[in-house]
C-alpha positions as CSV (number, residue, x, y, z in Angstrom):
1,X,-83.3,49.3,96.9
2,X,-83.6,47.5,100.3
3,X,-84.5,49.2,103.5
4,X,-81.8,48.9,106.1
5,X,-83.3,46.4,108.6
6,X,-82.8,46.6,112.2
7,X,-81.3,43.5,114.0
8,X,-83.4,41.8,116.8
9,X,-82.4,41.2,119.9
10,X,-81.4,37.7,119.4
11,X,-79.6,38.3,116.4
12,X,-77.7,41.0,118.3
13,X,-77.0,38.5,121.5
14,X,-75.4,35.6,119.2
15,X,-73.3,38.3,116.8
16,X,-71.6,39.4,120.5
17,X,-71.3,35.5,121.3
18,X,-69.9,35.1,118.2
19,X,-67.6,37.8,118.5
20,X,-66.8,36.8,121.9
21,X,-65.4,33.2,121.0
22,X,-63.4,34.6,118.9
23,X,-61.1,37.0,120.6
24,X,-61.2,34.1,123.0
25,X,-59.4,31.8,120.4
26,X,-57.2,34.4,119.7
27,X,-56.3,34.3,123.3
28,X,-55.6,30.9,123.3
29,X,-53.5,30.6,120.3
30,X,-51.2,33.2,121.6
31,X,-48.2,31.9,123.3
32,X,-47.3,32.0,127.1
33,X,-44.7,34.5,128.3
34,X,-41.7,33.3,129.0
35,X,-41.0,34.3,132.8
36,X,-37.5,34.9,132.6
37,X,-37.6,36.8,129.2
38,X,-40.4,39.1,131.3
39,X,-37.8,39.4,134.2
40,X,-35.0,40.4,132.4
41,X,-36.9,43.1,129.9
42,X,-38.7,44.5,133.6
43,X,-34.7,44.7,134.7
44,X,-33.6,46.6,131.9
45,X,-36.6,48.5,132.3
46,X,-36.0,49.5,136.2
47,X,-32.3,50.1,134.9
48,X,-32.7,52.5,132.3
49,X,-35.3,54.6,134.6
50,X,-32.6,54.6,137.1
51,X,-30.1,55.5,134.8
52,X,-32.6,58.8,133.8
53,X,-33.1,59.8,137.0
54,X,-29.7,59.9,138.0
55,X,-29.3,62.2,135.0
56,X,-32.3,64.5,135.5
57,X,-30.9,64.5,139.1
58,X,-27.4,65.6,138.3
59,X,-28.7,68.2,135.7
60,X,-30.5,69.4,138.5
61,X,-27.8,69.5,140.3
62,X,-25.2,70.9,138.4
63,X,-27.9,73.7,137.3
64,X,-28.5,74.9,140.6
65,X,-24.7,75.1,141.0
66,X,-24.3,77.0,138.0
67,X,-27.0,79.7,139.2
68,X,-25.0,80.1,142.4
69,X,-22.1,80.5,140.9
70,X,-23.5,83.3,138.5
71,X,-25.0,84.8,141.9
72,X,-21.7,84.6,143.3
73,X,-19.9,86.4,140.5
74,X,-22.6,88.8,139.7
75,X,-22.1,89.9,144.0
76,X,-18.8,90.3,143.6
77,X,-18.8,92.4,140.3
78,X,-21.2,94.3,142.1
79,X,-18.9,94.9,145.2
80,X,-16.1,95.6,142.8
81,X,-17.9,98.3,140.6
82,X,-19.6,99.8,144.1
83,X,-15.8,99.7,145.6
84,X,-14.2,101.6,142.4
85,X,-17.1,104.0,141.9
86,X,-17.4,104.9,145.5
87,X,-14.6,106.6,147.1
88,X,-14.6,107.2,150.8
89,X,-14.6,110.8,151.3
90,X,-13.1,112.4,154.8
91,X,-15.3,114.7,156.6
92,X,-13.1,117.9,155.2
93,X,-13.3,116.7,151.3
94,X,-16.9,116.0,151.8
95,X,-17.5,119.7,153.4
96,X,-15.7,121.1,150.8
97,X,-18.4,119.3,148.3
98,X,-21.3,120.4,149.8
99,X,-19.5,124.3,150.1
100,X,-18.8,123.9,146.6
101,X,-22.2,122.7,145.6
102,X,-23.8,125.8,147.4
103,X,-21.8,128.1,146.3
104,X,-22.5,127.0,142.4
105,X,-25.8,127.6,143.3
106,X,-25.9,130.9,144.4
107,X,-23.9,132.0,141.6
108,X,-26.6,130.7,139.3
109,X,-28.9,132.5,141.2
């Protein structure tokens, strides 16, 4: 079996020429872009990142509108439920609360 032999340095210099000349000729063969074709696929490009934006921006939007709303609604439910549960008491009724209230605790006493 043959031992692996290490390249020297010219043999290393003209297989990167080589190679170079190559992806040159590949580079040449390839056809020149058509300006306008370029243009009109940048267009649609620019369009359609417009047309996302303008989405993401309205999601945004409506979002944010959404969570005020629910903050709205939850304040008022809130108001409600602390209007219902929360009678105003006169300054007799609420007297006669806190008479009541000491009174059932000296009889527990």
């Amino acid at each position: 079996m043959k031992r692996y032999k290490e390249p020297q340095f010219q043999e290393r210099i003209a297989a990167a020429a080589r190679a170079r000349t190559a992806v040159l000729e590949q580079l040449r063969d390839k056809p020149p872009v058509d300006e306008a074709a370029a243009a009109e696929r940048a267009e649609r490009r620019l369009a359609k990142e417009a047309a996302a934006r303008e989405k993401r921006q309205n999601a945004l939007l409506a979002a944010k509108e959404e969570k005020a709303a629910k903050k709205a609604l939850a304040l008022e439910a809130a108001a409600a439920s602390a209007a219902r549960e929360k009678p105003v008491l006169t300054e007799a009724e609420r007297k006669a609360a806190r008479d009541a209230r000491y009174l059932a605790r000296k009889n527990r006493a």
